[in-house]
C-alpha positions as a Markdown table, in Angstrom:
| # | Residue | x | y | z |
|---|---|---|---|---|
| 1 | Unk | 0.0 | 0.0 | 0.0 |
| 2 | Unk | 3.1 | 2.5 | 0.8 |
| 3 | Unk | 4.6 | 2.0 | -2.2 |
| 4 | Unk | 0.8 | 2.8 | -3.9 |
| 5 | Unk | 0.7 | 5.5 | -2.4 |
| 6 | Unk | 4.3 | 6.7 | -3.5 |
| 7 | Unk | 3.4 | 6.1 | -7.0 |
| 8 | Unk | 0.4 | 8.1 | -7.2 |
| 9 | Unk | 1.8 | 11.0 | -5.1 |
| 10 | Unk | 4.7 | 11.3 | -7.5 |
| 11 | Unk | 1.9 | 11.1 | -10.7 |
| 12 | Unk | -0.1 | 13.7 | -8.6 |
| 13 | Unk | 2.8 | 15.8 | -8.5 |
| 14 | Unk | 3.2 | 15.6 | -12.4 |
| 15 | Unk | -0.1 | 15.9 | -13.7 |
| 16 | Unk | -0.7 | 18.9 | -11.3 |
| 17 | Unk | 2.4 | 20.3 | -12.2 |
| 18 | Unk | 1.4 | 20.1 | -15.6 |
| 19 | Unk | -1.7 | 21.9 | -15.3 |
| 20 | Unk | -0.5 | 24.7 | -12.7 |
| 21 | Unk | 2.5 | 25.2 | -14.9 |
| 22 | Unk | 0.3 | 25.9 | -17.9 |
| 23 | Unk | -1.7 | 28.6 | -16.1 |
| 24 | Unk | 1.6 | 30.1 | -15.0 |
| 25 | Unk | 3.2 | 30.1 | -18.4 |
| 26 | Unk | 0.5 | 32.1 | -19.2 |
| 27 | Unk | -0.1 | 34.3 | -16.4 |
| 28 | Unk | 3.6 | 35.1 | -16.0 |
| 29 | Unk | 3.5 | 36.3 | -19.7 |
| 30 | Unk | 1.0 | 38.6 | -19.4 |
| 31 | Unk | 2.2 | 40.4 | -16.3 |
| 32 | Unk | 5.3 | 40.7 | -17.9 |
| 33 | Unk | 7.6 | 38.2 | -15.7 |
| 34 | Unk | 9.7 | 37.3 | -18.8 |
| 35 | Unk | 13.3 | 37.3 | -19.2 |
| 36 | Unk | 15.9 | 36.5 | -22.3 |
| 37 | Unk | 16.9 | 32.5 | -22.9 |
| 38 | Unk | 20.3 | 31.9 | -24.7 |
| 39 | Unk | 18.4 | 32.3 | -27.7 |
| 40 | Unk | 17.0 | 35.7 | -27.2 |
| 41 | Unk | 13.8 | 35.1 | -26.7 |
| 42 | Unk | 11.9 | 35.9 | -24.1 |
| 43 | Unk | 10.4 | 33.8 | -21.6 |
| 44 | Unk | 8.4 | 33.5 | -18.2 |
| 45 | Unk | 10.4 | 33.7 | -14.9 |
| 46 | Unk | 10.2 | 32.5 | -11.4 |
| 47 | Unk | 7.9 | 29.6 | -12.6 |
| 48 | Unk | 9.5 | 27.7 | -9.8 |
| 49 | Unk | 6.4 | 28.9 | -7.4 |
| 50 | Unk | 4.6 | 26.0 | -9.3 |
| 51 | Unk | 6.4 | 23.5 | -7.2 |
| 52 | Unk | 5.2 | 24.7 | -3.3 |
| 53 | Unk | 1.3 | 25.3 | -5.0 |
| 54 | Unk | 1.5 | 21.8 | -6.4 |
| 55 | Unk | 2.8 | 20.0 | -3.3 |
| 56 | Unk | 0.3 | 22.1 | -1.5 |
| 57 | Unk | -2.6 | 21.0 | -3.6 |
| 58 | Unk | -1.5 | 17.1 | -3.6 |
| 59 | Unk | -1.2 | 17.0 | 0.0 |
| 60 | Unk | -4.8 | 18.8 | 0.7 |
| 61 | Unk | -6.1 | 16.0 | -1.2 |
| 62 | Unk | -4.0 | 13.5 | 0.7 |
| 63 | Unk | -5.3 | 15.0 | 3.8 |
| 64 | Unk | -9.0 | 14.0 | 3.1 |
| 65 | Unk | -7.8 | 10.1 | 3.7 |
| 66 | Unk | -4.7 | 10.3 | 5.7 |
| 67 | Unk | -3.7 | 12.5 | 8.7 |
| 68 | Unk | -1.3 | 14.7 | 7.7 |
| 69 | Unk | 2.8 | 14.4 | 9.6 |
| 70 | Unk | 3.8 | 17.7 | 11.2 |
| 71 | Unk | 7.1 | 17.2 | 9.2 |
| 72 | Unk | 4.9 | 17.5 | 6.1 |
| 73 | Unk | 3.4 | 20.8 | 7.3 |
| 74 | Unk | 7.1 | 22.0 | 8.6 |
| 75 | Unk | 8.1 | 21.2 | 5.0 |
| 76 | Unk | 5.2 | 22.8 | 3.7 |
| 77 | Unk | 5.7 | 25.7 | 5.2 |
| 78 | Unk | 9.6 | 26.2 | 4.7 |
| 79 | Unk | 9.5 | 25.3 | 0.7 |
| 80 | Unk | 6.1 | 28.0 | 0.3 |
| 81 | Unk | 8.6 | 30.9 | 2.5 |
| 82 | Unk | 11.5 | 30.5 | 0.7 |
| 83 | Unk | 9.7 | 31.0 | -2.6 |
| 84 | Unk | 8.3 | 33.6 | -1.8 |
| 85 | Unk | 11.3 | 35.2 | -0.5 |
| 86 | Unk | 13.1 | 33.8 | -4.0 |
| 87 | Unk | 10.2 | 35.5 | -6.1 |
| 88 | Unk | 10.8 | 38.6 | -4.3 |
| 89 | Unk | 14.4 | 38.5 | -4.9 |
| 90 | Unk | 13.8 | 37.5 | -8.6 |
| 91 | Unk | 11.4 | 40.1 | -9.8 |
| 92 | Unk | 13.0 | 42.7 | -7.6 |
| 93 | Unk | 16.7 | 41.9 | -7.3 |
| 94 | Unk | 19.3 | 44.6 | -9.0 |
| 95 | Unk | 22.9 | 43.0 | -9.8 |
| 96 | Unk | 24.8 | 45.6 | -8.5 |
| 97 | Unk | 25.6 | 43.6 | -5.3 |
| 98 | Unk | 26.3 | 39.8 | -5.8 |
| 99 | Unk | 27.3 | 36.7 | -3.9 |
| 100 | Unk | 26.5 | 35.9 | -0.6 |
| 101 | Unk | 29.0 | 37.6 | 1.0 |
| 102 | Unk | 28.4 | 41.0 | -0.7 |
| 103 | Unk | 24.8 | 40.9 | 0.4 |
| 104 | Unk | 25.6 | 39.9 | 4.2 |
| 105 | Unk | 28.7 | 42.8 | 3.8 |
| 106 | Unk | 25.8 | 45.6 | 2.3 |
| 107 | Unk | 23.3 | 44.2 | 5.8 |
| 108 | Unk | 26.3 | 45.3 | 7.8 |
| 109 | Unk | 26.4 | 48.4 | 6.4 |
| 110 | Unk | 22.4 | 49.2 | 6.9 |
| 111 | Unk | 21.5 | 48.2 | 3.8 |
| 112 | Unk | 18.8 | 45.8 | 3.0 |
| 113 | Unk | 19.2 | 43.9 | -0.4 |
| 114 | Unk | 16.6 | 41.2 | -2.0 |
| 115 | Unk | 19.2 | 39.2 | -1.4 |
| 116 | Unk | 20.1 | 40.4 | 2.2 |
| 117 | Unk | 16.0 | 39.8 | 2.8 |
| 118 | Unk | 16.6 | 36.2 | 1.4 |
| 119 | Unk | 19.6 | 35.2 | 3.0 |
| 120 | Unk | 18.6 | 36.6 | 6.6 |
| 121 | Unk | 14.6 | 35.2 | 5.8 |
| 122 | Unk | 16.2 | 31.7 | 4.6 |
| 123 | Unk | 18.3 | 31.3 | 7.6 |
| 124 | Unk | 15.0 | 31.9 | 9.6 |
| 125 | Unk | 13.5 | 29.6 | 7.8 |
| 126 | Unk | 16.4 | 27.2 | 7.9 |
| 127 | Unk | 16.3 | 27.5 | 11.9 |
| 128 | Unk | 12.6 | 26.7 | 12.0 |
| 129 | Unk | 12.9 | 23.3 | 10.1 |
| 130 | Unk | 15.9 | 22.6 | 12.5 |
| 131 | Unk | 13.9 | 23.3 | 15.7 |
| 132 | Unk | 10.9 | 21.7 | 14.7 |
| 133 | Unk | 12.8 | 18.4 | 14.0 |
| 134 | Unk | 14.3 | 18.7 | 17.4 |
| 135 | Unk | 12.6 | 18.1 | 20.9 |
| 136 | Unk | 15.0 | 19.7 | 22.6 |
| 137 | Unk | 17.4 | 22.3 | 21.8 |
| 138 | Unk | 20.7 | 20.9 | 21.3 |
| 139 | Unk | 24.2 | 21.9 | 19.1 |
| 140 | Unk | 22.7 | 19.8 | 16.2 |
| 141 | Unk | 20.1 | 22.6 | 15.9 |
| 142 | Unk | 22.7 | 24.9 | 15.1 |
| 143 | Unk | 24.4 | 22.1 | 12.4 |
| 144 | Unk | 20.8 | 21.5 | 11.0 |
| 145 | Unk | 20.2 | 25.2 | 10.7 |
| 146 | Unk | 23.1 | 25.2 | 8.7 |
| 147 | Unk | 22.9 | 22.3 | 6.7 |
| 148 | Unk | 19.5 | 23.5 | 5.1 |
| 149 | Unk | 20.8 | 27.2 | 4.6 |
| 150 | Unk | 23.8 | 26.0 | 2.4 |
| 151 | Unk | 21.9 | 23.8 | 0.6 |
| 152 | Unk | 19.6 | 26.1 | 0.0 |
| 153 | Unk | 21.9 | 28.7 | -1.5 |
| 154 | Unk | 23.7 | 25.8 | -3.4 |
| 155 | Unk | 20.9 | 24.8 | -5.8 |
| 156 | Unk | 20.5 | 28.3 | -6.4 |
| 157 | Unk | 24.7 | 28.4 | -7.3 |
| 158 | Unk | 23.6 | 25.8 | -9.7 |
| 159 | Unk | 20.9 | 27.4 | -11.8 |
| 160 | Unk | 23.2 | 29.6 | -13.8 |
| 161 | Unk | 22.7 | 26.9 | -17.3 |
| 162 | Unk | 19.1 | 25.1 | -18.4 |
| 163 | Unk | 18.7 | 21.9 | -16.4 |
| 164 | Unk | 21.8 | 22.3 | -14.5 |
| 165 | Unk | 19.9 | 23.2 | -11.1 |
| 166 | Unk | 17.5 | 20.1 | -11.5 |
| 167 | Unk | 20.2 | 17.6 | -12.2 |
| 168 | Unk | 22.2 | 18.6 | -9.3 |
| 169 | Unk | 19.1 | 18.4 | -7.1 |
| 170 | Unk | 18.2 | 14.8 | -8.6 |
| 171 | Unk | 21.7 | 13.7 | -8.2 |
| 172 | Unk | 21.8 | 14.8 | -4.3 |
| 173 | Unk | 18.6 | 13.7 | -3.7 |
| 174 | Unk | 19.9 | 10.2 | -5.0 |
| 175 | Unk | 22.9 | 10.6 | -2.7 |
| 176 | Unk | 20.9 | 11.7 | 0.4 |
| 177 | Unk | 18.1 | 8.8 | -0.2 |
| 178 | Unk | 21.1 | 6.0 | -1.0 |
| 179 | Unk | 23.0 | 7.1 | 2.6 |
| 180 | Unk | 19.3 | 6.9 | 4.6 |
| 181 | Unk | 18.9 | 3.3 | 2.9 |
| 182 | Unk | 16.6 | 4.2 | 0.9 |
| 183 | Unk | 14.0 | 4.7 | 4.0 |
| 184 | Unk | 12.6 | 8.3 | 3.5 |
| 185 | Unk | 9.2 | 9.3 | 3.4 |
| 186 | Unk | 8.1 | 8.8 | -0.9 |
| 187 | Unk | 4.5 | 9.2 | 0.1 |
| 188 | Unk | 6.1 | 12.9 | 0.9 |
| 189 | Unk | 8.1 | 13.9 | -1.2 |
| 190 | Unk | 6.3 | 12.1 | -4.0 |
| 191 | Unk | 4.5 | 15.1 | -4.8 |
| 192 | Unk | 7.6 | 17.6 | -5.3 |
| 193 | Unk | 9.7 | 14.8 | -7.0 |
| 194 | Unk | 6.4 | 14.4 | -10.0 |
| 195 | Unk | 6.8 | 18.1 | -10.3 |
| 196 | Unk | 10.4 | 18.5 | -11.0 |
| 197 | Unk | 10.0 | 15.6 | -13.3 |
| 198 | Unk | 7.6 | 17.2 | -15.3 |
| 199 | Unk | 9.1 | 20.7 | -15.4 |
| 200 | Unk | 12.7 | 19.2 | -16.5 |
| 201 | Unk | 12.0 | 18.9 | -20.1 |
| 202 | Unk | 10.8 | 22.7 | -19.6 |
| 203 | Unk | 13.6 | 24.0 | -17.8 |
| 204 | Unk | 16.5 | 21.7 | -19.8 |
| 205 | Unk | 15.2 | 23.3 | -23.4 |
| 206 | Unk | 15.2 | 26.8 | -21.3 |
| 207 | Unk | 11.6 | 27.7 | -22.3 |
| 208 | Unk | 10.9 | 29.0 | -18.9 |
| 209 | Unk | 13.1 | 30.1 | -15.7 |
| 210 | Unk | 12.3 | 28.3 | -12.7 |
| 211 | Unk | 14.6 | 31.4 | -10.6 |
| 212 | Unk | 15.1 | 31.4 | -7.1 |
| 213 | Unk | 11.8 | 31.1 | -6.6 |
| 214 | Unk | 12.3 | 27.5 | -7.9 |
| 215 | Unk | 15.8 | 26.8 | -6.9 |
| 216 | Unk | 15.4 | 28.0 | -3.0 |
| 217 | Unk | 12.6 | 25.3 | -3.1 |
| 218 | Unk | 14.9 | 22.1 | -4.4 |
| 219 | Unk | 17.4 | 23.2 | -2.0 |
| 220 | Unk | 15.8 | 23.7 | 1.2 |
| 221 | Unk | 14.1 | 20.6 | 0.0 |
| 222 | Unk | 17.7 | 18.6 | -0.1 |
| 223 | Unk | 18.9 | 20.0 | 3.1 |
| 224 | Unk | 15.5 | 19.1 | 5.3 |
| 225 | Unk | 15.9 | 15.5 | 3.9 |
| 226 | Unk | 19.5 | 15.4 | 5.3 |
| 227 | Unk | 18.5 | 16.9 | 8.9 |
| 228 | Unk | 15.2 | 14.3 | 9.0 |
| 229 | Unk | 17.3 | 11.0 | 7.6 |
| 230 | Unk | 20.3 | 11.2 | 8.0 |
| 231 | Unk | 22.5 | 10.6 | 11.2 |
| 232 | Unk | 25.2 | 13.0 | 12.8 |
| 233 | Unk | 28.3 | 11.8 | 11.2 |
| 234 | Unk | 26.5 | 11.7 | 7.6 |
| 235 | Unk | 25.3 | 15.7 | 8.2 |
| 236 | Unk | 28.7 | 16.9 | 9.8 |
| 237 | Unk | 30.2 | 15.7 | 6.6 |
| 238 | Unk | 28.2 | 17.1 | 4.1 |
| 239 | Unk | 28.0 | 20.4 | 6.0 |
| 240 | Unk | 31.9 | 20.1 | 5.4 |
| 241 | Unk | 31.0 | 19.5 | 2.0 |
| 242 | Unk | 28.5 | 22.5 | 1.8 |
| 243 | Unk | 31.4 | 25.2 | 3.5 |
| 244 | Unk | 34.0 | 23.8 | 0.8 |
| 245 | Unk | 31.9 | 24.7 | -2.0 |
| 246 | Unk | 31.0 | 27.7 | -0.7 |
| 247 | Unk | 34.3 | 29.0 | 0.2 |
| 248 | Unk | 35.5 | 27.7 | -3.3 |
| 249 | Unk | 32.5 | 29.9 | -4.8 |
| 250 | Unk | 33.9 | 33.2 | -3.7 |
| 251 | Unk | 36.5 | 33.2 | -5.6 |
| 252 | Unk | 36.2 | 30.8 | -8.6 |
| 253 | Unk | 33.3 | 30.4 | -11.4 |
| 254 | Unk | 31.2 | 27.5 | -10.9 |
| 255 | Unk | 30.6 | 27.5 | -14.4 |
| 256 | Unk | 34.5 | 27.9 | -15.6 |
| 257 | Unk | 35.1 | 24.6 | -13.1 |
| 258 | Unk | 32.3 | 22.3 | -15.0 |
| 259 | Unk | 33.4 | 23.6 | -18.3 |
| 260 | Unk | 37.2 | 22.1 | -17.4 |
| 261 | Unk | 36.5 | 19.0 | -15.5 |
| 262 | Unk | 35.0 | 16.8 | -18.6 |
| 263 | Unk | 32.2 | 14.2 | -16.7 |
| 264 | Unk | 30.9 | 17.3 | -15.7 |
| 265 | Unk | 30.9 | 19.0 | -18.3 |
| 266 | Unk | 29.4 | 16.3 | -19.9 |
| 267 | Unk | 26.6 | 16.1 | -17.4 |
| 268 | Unk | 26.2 | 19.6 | -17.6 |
| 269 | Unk | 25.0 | 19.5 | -21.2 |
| 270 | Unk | 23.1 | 16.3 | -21.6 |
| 271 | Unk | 20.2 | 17.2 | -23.1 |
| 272 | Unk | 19.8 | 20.5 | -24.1 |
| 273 | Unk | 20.5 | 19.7 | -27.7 |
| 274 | Unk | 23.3 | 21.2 | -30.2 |
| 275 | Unk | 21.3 | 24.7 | -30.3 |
| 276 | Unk | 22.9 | 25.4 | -26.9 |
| 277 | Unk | 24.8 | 28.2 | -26.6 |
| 278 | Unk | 28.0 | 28.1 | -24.0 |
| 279 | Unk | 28.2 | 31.4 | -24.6 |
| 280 | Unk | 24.9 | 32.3 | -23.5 |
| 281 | Unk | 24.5 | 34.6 | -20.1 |
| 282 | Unk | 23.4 | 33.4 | -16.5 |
| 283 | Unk | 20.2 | 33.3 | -16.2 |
């Protein structure tokens, strides 16, 4: 019956997606929410709020025959935040202040950025997953806390190329779900994993940007499942992991370091066809 249930949350999650992406398309298009692909051409941004309204919508219907787990509703909640707080920071954000570091250096100085107001709001966000998986407060709060803020600004590291974001979120989540044993929760995630199946073939042919309204989402997403599944030893390690490629982000291109190590690279452009432009600018 679990595994039932798995099944059809995960085709929930990509026939809703489906649908709600449609109306977004659409909807974003009209209010102007476009931006230029490699190509030129313009097209919708910030579509990754589809992924907290579908989750939302499969787990109301869920919640008609089964009770729903407070880790569900944490989750919920933290995925529908941080979108909002990426939406924000895509349709407002100016580039005249970048990396994490410059945004935490302009907060010293008084000034608010979209990206200050993610970074601080994402690390509130990251410390309310971490407290509500916790019955008591202990140091691992603080490693948790950390854990799902990294991640979180990882994924969105990543989305600089079509596809590259999603792949490195399926390839983590592979990671994360082969060191828990495979024993997560599919009946919960089910839901978010149907929707980024679905919106692959729309992000890898770069007809729509998910932003960091999308990418906050996968991330947050990765880091909960560490702090929920995984033991102490397995998160103190991949928070090493998380400060290493952070650190190493300051002050080298992710981009320039895929495009020399070859399996990367490799990765990096499987599937987007011979009409892909290296050339072409972040997104």
């Amino acid at each position: 019956m679990s595994i039932f249930l798995a099944i059809t949350a995960l085709l929930a999650g990509f026939v809703f997606e489906a649908v709600v992406l449609y109306l977004l398309l659409n909807m974003l298009k009209d209010a102007g929410a476009v931006g230029k692909n490699y190509a030129g051409q313009e097209i919708p941004v910030s579509t990754g709020i589809s992924f907290p309204i579908v989750v939302l919508i499969v787990y109301l219907i869920y919640g008609f025959f089964y009770p729903h787990d407070i880790t569900a509703n944490v989750f919920l909640i933290g995925i529908t935040m941080i979108s909002f707080l990426g939406f924000i920071d895509d349709r407002l954000g100016t580039r005249d202040v970048t990396g994490l570091k410059g945004h935490l250096k302009a907060l010293l100085q008084g000034r608010l950025t979209t990206g200050g107001l993610k970074a601080v709001g994402g690390g509130i966000i990251a410390l309310y997953l971490a407290v509500s998986s916790h019955t008591v407060l202990t140091g691992e709060i603080i490693l948790d806390t950390l854990i799902i803020a990294l991640f979180t600004n990882m994924l969105n590291l990543l989305d600089l190329r079509p596809g590259r974001a999603i792949k490195g979120f399926l390839v983590f989540f592979l990671m994360i779900v082969i060191a828990a044993l495979g024993q997560i929760s599919w009946l919960f995630m089910g839901p978010l994993l149907g929707a980024v199946i679905y919106y692959f073939r729309i992000d890898i042919k770069a007809r729509a940007m998910m932003g960091d309204a999308g990418s906050n989402v996968l991330g947050l997403t990765l880091g909960y499942l560490c702090v929920i599944n995984l033991g102490l030893i397995p998160r103190i390690f991949i928070l090493l992991g998380l400060l290493t490629v952070h650190i190493y982000t300051e002050k080298y291109s992710l981009s320039q370091t895929i495009e020399r190590v070859r399996w990367l690279r490799i990765l990096d452009e499987l599937g987007r066809g011979q009409a892909y432009d290296k050339s072409a600018e972040d997104n």
